[in-house]
Structures are given as structure tokens and as C-alpha cells.
MARGU-333990 format. One record per atom (N, C-alpha, C): x negated, y negated, z; residue in three letters. Coordinates in steps of 0.05 Angstrom, whole numbers, padded with zeros to 5 digits, always signed. Example, Ala and Ser with C-alpha at 12.3 -4.5 7.8 and 13.67 -1.06 7.14 Angstrom:
BEGIN
-00264+00114+00156ALA/-00246+00090+00156ALA/-00264+00066+00156ALA/-00257+00045+00142SER/-00273+00021+00143SER/-00258-00001+00157SER/
REM end
This chain:
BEGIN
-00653-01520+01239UNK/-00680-01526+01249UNK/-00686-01556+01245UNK/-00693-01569+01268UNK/-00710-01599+01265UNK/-00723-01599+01251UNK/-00737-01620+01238UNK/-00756-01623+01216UNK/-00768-01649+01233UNK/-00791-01649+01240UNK/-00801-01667+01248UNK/-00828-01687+01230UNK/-00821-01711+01221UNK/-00830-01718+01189UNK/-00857-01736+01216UNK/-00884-01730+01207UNK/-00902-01741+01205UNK/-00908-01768+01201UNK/-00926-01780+01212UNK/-00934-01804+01212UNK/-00957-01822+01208UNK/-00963-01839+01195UNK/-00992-01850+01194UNK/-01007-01858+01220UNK/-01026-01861+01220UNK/-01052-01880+01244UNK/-01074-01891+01232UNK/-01076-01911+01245UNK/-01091-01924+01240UNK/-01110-01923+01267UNK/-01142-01908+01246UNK/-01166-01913+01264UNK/-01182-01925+01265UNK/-01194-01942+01289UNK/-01215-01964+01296UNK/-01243-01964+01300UNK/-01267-01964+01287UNK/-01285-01958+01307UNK/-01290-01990+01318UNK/-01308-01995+01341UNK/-01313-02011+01350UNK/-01331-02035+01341UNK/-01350-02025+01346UNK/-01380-02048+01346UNK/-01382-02044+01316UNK/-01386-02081+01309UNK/-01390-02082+01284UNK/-01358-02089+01269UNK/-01346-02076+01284UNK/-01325-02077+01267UNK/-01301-02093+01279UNK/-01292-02090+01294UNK/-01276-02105+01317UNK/-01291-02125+01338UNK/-01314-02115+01331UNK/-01327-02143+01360UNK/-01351-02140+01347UNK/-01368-02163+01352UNK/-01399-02158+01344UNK/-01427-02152+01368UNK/-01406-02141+01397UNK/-01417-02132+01411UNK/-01431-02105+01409UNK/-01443-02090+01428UNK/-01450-02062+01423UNK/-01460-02055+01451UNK/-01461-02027+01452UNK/-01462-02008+01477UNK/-01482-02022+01495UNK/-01515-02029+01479UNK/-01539-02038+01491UNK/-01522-02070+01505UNK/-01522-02087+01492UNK/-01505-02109+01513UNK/-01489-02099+01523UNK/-01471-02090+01531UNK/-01454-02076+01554UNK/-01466-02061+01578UNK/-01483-02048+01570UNK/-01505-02029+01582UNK/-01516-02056+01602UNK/-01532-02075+01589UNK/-01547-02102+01599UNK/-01527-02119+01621UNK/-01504-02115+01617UNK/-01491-02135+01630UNK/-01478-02113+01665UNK/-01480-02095+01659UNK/-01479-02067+01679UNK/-01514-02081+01696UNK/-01540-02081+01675UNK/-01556-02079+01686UNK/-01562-02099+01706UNK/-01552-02126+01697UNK/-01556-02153+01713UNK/-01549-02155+01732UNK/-01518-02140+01735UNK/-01505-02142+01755UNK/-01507-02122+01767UNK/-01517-02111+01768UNK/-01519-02081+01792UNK/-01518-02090+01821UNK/-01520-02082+01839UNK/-01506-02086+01870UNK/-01529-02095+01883UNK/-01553-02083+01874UNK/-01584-02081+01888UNK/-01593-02102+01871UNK/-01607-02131+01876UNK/-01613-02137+01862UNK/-01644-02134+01853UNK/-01662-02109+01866UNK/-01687-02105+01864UNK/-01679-02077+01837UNK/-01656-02067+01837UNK/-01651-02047+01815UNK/-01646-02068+01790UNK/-01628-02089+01800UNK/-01624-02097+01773UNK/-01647-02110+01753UNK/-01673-02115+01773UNK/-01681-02129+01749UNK/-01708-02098+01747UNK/-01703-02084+01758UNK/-01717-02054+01744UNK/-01703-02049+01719UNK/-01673-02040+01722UNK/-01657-02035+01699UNK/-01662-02057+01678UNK/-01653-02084+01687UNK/-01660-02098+01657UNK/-01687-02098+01647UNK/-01699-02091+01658UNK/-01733-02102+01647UNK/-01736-02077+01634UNK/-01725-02052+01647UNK/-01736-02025+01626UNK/-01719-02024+01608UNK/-01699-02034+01603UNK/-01674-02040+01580UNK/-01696-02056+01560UNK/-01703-02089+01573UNK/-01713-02101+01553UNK/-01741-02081+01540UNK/-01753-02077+01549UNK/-01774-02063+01545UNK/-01775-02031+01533UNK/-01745-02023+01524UNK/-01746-02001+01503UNK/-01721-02014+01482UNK/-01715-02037+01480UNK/-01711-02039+01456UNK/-01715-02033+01434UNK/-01736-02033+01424UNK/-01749-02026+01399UNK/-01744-01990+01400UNK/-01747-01982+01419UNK/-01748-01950+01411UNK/-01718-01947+01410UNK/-01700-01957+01420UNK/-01668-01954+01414UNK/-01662-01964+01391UNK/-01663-01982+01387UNK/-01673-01987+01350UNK/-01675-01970+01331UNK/-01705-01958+01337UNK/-01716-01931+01329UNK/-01691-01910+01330UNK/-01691-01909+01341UNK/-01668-01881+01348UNK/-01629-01886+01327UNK/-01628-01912+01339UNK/-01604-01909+01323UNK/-01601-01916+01293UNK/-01627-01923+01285UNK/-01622-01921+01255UNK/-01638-01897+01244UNK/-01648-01874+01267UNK/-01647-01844+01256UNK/-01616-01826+01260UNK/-01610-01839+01281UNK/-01586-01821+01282UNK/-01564-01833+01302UNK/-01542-01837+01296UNK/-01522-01856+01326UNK/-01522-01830+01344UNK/-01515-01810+01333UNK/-01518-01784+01359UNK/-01537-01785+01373UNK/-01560-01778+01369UNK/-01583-01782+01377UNK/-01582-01810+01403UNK/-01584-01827+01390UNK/-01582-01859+01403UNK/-01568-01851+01428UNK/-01547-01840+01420UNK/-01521-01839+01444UNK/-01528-01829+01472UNK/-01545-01802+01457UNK/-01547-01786+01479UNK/-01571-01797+01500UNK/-01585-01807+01478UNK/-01621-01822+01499UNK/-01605-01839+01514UNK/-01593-01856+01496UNK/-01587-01879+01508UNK/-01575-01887+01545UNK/-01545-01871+01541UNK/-01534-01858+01557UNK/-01550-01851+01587UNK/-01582-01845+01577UNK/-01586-01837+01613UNK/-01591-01859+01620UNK/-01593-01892+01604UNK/-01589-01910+01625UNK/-01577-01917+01653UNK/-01552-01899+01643UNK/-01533-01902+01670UNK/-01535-01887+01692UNK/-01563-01876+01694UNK/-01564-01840+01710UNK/-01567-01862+01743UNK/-01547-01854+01761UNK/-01554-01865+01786UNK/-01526-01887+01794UNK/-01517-01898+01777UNK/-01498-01911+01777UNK/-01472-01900+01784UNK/-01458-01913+01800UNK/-01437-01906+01818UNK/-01405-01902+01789UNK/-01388-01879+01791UNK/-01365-01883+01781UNK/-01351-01907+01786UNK/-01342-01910+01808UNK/-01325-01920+01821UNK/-01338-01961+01820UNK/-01357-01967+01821UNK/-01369-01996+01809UNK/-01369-01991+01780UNK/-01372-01979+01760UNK/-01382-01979+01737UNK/-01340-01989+01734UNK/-01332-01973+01745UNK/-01300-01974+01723UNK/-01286-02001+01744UNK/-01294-02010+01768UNK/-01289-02039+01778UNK/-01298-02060+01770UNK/-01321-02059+01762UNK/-01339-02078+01742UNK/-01322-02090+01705UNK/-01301-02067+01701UNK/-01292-02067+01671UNK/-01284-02087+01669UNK/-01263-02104+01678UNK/-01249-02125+01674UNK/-01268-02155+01667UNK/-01285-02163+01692UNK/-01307-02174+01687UNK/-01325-02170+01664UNK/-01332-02146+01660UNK/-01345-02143+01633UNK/-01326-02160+01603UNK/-01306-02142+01617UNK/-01284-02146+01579UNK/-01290-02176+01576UNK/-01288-02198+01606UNK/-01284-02227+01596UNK/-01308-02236+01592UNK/-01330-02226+01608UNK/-01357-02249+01595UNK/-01378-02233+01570UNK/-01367-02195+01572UNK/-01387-02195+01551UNK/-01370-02194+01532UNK/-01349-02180+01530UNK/-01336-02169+01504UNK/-01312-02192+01497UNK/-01293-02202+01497UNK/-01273-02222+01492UNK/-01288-02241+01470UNK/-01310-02254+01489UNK/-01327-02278+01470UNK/-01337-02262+01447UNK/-01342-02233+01439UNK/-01347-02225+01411UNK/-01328-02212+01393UNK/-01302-02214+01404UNK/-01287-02203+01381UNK/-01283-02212+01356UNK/-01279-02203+01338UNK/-01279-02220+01306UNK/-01251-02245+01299UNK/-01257-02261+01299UNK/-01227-02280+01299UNK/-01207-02264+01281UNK/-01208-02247+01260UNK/-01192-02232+01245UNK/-01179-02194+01261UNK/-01193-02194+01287UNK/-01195-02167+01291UNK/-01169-02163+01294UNK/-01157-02181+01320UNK/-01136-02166+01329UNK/-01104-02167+01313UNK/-01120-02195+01293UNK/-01092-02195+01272UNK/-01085-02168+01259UNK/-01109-02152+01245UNK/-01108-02123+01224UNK/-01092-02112+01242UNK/-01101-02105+01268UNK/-01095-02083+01290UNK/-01055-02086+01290UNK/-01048-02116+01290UNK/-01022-02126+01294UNK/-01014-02116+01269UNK/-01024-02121+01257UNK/-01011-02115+01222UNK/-00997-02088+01221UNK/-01023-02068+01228UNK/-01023-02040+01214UNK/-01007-02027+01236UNK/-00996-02036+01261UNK/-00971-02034+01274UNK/-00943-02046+01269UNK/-00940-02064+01254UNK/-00922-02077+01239UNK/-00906-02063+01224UNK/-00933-02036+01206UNK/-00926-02027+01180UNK/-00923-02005+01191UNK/-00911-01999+01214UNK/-00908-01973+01225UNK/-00933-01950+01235UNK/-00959-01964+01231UNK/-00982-01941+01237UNK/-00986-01942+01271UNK/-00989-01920+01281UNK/-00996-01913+01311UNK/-01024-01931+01312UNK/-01039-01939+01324UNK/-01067-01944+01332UNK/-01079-01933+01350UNK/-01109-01929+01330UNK/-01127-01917+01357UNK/-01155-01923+01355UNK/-01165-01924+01364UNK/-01194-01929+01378UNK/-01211-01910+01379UNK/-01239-01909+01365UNK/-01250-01888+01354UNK/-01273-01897+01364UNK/-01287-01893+01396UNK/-01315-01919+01394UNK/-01323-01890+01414UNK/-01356-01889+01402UNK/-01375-01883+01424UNK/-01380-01893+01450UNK/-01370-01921+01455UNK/-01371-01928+01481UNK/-01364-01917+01495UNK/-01374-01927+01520UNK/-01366-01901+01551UNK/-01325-01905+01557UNK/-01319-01888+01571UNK/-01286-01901+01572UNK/-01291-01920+01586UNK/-01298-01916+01611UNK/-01297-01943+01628UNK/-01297-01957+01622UNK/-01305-01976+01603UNK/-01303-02002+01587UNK/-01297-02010+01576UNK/-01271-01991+01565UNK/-01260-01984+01536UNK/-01235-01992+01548UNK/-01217-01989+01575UNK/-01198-01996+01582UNK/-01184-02026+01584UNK/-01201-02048+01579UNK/-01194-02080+01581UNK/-01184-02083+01544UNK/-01207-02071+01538UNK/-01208-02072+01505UNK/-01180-02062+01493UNK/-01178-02044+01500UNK/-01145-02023+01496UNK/-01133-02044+01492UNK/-01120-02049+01521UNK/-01096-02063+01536UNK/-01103-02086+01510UNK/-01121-02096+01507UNK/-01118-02126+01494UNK/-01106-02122+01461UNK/-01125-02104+01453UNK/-01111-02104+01434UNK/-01082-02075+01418UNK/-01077-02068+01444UNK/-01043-02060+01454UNK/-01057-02025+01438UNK/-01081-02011+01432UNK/-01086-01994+01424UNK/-01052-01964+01440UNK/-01052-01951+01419UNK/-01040-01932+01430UNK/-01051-01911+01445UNK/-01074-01902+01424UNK/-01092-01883+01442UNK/-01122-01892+01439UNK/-01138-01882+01455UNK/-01171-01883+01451UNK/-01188-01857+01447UNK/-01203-01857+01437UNK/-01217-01837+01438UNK/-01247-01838+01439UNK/-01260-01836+01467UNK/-01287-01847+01477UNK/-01304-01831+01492UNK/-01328-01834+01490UNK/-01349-01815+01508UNK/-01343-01825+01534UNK/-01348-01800+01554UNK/-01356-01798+01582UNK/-01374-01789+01594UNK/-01386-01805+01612UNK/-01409-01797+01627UNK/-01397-01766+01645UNK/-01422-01750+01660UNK/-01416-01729+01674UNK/-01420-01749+01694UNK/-01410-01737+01733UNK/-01413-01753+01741UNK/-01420-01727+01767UNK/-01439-01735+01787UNK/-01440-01714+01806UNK/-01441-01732+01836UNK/-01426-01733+01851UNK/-01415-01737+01876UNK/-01417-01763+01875UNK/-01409-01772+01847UNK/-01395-01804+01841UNK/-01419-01818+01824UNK/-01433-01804+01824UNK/-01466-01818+01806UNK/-01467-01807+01778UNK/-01469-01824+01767UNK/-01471-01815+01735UNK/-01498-01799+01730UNK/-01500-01777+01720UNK/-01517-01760+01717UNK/-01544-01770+01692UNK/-01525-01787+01683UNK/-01548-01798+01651UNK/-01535-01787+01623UNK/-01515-01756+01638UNK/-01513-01743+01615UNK/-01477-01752+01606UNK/-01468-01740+01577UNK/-01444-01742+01562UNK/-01427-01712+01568UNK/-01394-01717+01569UNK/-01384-01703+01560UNK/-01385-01692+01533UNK/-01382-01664+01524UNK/-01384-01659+01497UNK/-01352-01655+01498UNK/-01353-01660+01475UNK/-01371-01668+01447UNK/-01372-01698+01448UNK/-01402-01703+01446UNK/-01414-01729+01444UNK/-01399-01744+01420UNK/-01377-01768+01422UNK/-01372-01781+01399UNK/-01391-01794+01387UNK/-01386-01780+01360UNK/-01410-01793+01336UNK/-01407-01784+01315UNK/-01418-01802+01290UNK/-01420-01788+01261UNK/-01395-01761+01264UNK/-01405-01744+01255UNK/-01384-01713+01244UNK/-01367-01713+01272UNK/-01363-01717+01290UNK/-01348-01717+01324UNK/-01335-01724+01312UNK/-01338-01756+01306UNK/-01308-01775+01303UNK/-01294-01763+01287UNK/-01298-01748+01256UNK/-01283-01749+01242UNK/-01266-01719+01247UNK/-01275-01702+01274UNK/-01274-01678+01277UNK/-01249-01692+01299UNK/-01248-01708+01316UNK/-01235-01727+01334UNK/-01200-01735+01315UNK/-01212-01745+01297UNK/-01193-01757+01285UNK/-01163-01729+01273UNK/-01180-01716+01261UNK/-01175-01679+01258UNK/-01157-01666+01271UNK/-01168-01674+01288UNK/-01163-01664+01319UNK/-01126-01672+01328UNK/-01135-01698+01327UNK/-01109-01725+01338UNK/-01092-01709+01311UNK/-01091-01721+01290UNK/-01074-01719+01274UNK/-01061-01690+01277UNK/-01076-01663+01277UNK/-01064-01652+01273UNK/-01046-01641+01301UNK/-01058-01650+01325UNK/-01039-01648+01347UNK/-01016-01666+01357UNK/-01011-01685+01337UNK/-00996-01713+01344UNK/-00976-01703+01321UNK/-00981-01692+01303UNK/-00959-01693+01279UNK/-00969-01726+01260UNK/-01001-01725+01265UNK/-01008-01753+01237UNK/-01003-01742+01212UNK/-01005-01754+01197UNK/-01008-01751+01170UNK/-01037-01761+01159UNK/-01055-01752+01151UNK/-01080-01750+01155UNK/-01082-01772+01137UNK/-01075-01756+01101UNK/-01077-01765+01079UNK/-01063-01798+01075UNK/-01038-01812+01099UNK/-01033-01843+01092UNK/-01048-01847+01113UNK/-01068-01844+01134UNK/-01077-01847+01143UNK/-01106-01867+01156UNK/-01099-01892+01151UNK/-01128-01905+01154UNK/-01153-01898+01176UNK/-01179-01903+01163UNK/-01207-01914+01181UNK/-01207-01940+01175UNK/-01221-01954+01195UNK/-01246-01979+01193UNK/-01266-01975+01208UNK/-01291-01982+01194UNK/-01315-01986+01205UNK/-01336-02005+01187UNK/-01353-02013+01207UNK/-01373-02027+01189UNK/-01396-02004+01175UNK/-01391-01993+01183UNK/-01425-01976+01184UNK/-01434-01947+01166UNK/-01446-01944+01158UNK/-01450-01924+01135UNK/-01452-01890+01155UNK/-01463-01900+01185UNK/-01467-01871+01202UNK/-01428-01870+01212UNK/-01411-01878+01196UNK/-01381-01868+01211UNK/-01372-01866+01180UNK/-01388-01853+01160UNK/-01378-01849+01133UNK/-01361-01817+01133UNK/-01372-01801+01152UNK/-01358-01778+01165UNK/-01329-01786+01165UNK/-01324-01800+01191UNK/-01301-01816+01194UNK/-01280-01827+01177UNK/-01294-01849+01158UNK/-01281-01864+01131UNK/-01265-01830+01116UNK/-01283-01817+01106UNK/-01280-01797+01087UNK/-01257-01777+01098UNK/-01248-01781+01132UNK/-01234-01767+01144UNK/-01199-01761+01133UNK/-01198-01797+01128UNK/-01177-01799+01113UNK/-01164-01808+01084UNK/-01140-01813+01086UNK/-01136-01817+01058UNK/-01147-01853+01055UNK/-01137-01865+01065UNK/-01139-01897+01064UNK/-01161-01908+01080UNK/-01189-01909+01073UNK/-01219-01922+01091UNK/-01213-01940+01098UNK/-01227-01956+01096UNK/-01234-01994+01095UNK/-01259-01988+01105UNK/-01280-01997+01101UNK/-01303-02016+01100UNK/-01302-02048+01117UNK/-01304-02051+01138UNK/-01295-02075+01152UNK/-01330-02088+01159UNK/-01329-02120+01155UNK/-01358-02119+01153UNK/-01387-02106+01146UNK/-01383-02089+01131UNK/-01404-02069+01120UNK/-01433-02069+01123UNK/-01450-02054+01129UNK/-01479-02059+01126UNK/-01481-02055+01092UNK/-01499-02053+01079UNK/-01509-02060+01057UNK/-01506-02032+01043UNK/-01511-02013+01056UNK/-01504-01980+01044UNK/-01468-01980+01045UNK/-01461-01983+01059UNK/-01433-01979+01068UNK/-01416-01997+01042UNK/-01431-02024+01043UNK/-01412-02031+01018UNK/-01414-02018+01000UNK/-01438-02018+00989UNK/-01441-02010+00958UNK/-01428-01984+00957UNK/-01429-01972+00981UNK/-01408-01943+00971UNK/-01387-01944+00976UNK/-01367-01969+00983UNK/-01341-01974+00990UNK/-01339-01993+00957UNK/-01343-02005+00945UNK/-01342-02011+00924UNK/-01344-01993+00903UNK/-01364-01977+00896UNK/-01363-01949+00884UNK/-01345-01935+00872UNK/-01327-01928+00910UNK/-01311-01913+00907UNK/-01285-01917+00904UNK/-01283-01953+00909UNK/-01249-01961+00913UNK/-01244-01969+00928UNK/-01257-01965+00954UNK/-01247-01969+00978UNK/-01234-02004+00994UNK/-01228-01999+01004UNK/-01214-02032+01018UNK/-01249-02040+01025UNK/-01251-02072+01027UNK/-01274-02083+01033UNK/-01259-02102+01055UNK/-01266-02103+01076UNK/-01260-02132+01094UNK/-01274-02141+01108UNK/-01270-02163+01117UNK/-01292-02188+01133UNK/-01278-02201+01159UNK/-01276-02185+01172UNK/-01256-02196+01202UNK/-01274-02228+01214UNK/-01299-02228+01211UNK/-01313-02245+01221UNK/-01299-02269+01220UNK/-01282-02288+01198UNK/-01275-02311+01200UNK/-01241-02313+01193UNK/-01238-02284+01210UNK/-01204-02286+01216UNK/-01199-02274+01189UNK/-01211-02265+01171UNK/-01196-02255+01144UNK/-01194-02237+01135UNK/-01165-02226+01135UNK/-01158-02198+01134UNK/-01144-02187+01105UNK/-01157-02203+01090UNK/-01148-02198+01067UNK/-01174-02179+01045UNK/-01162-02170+01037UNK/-01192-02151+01022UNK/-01208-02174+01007UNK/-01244-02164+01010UNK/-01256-02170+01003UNK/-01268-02163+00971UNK/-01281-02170+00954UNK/-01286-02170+00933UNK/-01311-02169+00921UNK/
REM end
């Protein structure tokens, strides 16, 4: 009988952590450019103008956030949303990656770990990002879509908090991972689900909850922001 020996991965979440972009700018840069330009400045102006309640929402819950958030796109074409990606990756997303991001990503493939990509973002957008930094797999929300128009609504299971780390679960145990040598990174205390998923966390740029319980517990601390991928202290 084969014995087929298991393997580590290394998981990514996005915003915050790899780029200091996020869904709402991506969302904005969809809104500017929209095709109509009497929609686009509807869309951006009701964007600018619920800021604060997305705010509200994602520091009650990133699920939550996800799902409100999300019907921004209700009306919007498949087929422009995923032609538009490339353009996006270079003027919104490229200029925010962390000068340290894509070195870790190179590393923890070096040392033999698979890579993957663990972001609430929609896929569509998620495909320039991949390719760049050579991800193996992704793992991302999708809009529903009905006769090419985004409905507003998500595929379930909505990636988020307990998702991801149910995601990660998921991968490992259908890939043959090894859970336990297994890294997370994230900045954020709502992907502590996630961290806790595996054996090896990291804490990458941290909010202020996130450190203090990545210090606590042991965990790796890092600071991609000025290229430095060396643990923090």
C-alpha cells in the first residue's frame, strides 16, 4: 500500500495583511468607473455617504459587513466586473501591497509550504492578486449572479470569521495538509477563528487586540509594512 505523507500550507488573509487595501476601496474604484457615468457618481456618492454605517457594521461583525456590504454590487454586469480586474489590480491594489508581503509568500514556498489565499474579497478581483503573488490556491466569496447581473447577494458559505477557519478544515483535510505544521497570517483579531485553525499563526501587522493576544500566547508577530519579515517583538 502507498503511503501518501502530508504536507504543510501556508494561509493568507488579505487586507491588512498583505496589502493595506480593502473590499470598500475596491468596491469605489468599480464605482467610479462604471460604464454609465450618471450611475457612477450615484454609486460613489451612496458609497461615500454610508461609510460610517460600514464602519458600524464591520467592527460588529466582518460577516455581517460582508453580507450588507456586498449588495453594493446588485445590478452590475459579470462579465465588466471580471474585465475591469486587471485595471483594478494596477491602480487600486499593486500601489498597496506591503513592501515585505510578497517576500513571506516567497519564503514559505521556499520551505516547501503550498500557498493560499484566505480573503473575503469577491473572486473576481482576487485573480491579478493570485497570479502576482504565484498563490497556489484561493479561497474567496462569490456574488450570485442572474442573467449576468449581480444580485447583491453571496455564495454560501459567506467567507468570514468561523467560514475561514471551517475553509481552511476543509482544504487541508481534502488536499492531504497537515493542519498542525500548518501556518495562518492575518492582521486582525475577527480571523482569530482562522489563526487558532492551525498549528503555526502569525499575527502580521496586528490591530491592538490581536497583538496582545499574539504575544500572550507565543505567537509569531510581524510587520510586512517596511519590507520586514522577520518576527516582531
Amino acid at each position: 500500500m502507498r503511503i501518501v505523507q502530508s504536507s504543510p500550507i501556508a494561509f493568507y488573509d488579505l487586507d491588512g495583511t498583505l496589502c493595506s487595501g480593502n473590499v470598500v476601496q475596491r468596491y469605489a474604484f468599480y464605482a467610479r468607473n462604471h460604464p454609465s457615468k450618471l450611475r457612477a457618481i450615484l454609486r460613489y456618492s451612496r458609497l461615500a455617504a454610508s461609510v460610517p454605517v460600514f464602519l458600524g457594521l464591520e467592527l460588529y461583525s466582518r460577516r455581517i459587513f460582508n453580507e450588507v456590504f456586498y449588495r453594493e454590487y446588485r445590478g452590475m454586469k459579470h462579465e465588466w466586473l471580471s474585465g475591469m480586474a486587471e485595471e483594478l489590480f494596477e491602480r487600486a491594489v499593486r500601489p498597496t501591497i506591503y513592501a515585505g508581503a510578497k517576500a513571506l509568500v516567497d519564503a514559505d514556498k521556499a520551505q516547501g509550504f503550498r500557498t493560499v489565499l484566505v480573503t473575503g474579497e469577491l473572486d473576481f478581483a482576487v485573480g491579478p492578486i493570485a497570479r502576482h503573488f504565484g498563490f497556489d490556491k484561493v479561497i474567496t466569496n462569490s456574488l450570485l449572479y442572474r442573467h449576468g447581473s449581480a444580485t447583491g447577494r453571496v455564495k454560501p458559505p459567506l467567507i468570514a470569521e468561523k467560514e475561514k477557519a471551517a475553509a481552511i478544515r476543509a482544504m487541508c483535510d481534502g488536499s492531504n495538509g497537515d493542519l498542525g505544521c500548518s501556518k495562518a497570517y492575518s492582521d486582525s483579531i475577527s480571523d482569530l477563528y482562522m489563526l487558532e485553525a492551525v498549528g503555526r499563526p502569525a499575527a502580521v501587522n496586528p490591530d491592538r487586540r490581536l497583538k496582545r493576544l499574539a504575544l500572550r500566547r507565543g505567537w509569531l508577530v510581524l510587520d510586512l509594512k517596511n519590507g520586514n519579515t522577520r518576527p516582531h517583538l
